[in-house]
C-alpha positions as a Python dict, from the first residue, in 0.01 Angstrom:
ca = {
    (1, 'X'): (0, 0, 0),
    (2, 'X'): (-200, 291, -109),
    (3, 'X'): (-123, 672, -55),
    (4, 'X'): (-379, 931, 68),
    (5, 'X'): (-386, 1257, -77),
    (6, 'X'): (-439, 1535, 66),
    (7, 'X'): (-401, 1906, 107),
    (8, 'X'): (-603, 1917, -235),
    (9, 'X'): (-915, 2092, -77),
    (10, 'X'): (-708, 2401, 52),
    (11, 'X'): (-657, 2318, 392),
    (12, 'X'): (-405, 2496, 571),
    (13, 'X'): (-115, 2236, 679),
    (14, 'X'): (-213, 2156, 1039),
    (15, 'X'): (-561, 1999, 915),
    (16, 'X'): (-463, 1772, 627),
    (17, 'X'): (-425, 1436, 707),
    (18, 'X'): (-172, 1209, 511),
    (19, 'X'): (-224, 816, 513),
    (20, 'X'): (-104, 507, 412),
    (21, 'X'): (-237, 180, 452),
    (22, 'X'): (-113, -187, 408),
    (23, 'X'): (-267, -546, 402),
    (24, 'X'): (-62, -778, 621),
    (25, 'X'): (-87, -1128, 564),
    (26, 'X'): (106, -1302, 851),
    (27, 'X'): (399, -1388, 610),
    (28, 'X'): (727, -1398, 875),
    (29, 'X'): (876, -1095, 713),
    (30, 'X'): (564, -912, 757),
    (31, 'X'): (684, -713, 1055),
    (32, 'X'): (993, -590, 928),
    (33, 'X'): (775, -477, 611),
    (34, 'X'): (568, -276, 850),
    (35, 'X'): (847, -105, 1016),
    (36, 'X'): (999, -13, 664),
    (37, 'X'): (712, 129, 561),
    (38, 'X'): (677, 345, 826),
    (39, 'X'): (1000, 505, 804),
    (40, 'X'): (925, 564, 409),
    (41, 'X'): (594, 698, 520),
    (42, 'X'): (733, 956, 764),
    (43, 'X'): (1037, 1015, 545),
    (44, 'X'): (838, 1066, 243),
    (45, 'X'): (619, 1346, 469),
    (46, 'X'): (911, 1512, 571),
    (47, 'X'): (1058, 1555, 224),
    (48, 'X'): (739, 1605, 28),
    (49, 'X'): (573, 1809, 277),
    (50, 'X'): (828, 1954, 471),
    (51, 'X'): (682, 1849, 794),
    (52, 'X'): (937, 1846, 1040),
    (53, 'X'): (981, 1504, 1206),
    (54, 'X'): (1222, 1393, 1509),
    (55, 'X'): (1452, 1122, 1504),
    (56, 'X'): (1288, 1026, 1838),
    (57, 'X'): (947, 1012, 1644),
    (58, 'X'): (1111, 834, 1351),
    (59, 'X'): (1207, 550, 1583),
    (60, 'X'): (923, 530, 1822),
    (61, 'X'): (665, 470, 1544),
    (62, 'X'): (892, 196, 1403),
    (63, 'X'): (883, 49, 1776),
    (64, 'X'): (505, 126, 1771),
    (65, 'X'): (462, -38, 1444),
    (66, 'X'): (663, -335, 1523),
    (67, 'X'): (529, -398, 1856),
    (68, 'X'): (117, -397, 1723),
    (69, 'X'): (198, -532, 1438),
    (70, 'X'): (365, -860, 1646),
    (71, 'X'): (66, -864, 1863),
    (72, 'X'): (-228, -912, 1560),
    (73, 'X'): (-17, -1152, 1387),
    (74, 'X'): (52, -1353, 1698),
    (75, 'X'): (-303, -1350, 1907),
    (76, 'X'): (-549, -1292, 1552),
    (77, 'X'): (-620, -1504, 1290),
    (78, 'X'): (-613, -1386, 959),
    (79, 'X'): (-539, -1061, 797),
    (80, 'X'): (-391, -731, 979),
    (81, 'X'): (-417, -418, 848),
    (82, 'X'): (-134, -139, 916),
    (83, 'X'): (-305, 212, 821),
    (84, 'X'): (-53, 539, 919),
    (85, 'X'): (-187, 911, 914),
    (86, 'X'): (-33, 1238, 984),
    (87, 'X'): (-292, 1421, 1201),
    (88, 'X'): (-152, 1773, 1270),
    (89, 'X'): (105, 1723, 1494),
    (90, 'X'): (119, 1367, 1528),
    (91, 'X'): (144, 1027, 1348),
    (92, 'X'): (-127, 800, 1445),
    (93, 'X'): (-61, 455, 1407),
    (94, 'X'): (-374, 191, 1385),
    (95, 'X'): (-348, -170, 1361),
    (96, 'X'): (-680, -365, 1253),
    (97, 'X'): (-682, -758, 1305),
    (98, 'X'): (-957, -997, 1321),
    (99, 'X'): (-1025, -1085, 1715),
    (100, 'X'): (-1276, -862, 1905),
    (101, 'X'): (-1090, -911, 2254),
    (102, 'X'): (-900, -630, 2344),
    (103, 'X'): (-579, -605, 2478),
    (104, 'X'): (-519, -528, 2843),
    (105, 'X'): (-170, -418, 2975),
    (106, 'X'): (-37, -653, 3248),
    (107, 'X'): (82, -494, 3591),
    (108, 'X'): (442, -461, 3564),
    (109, 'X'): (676, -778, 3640),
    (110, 'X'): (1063, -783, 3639),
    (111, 'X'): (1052, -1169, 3615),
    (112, 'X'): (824, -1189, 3315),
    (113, 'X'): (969, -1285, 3013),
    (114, 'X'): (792, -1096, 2706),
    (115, 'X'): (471, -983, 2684),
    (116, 'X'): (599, -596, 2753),
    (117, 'X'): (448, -490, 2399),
    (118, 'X'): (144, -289, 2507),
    (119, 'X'): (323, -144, 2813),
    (120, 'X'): (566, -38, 2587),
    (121, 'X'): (348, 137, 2352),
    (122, 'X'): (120, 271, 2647),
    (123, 'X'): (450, 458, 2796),
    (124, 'X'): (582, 577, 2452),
    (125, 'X'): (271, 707, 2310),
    (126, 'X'): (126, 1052, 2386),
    (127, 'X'): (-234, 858, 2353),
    (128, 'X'): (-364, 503, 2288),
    (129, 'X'): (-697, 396, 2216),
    (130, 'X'): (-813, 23, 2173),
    (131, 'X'): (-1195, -25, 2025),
    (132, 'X'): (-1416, -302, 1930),
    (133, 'X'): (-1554, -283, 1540),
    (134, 'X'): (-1785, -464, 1370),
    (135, 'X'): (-1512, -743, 1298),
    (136, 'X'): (-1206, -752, 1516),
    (137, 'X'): (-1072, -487, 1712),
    (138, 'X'): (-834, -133, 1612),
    (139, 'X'): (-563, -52, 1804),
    (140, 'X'): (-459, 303, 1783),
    (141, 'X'): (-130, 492, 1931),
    (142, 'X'): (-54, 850, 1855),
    (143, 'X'): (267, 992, 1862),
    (144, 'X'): (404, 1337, 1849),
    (145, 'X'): (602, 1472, 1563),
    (146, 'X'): (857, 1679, 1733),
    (147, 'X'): (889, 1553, 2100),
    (148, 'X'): (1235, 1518, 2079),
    (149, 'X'): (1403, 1697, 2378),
    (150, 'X'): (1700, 1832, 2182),
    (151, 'X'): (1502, 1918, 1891),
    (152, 'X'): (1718, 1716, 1606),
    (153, 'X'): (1518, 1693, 1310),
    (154, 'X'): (1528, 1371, 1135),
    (155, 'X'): (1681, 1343, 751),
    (156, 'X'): (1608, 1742, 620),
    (157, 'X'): (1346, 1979, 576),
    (158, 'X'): (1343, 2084, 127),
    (159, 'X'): (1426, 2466, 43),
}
């Protein structure tokens, strides 16, 4: 995992991006691993950066994370690669992996057993991109920072 600097070239707050990105190599605990580090990564903004961050955001991105993350390690060979960036107001979370077909959400079916992953990232994320690159495919979800209704602020904002 390597961290992203930023705010170095005197950029006011909004336009900085923060990032972290990870290697995933299809180990079983691999998805767990990616839903830690997300939490770090946003809880590490909030306390270094003072960026205020909803429980609501805190857990969606772990869903997010988890559910992408599931779906390159189960329909790509090889490596996946996890990269997180703050991006003014919201977290975007891309998933790289090694198959060029992209995914396609499934109607909706009360009988079906699994397979909800990208309909549940298409109805939790404020955007959601899939695109074709050189090798494989990125998969990209954004997700707002404070979108939670009651406004609690996850963990706490430094002095």
């Amino acid at each position: 995992m390597e961290a992203v600097p930023w705010g170095e070239d005197g950029t006011a707050p909004r336009e900085r991006t923060m990032q972290t990105t990870v290697a995933l190599d299809g180990e079983g605990a691999d998805i767990g691993r990616a839903r830690r580090l997300a939490a770090g990564f946003l809880t590490r903004v909030q306390a270094e950066h003072g960026l205020p961050i909803s429980q609501r955001a805190m857990d969606l991105t772990q869903l997010v994370v988890s559910e992408l993350v599931t779906n390159a390690l189960k329909y790509a060979p090889g490596p996946v690669l996890l990269d997180l960036r703050i991006a003014g107001d919201v977290v975007e979370v891309m998933v790289w992996d090694s198959d060029p077909v992209l995914p396609i959400a499934r109607a909706a079916d009360a009988g079906r057993v699994g397979q909800h992953g990208l309909e549940i990232v298409m109805a939790v994320a404020q955007g959601f991109e899939a695109q074709r690159e050189p090798v494989g495919k990125r998969i990209t979800a954004r997700i707002a920072l404070m979108d939670d209704p009651g406004g609690a602020v996850a963990g706490h904002r430094p002095l």
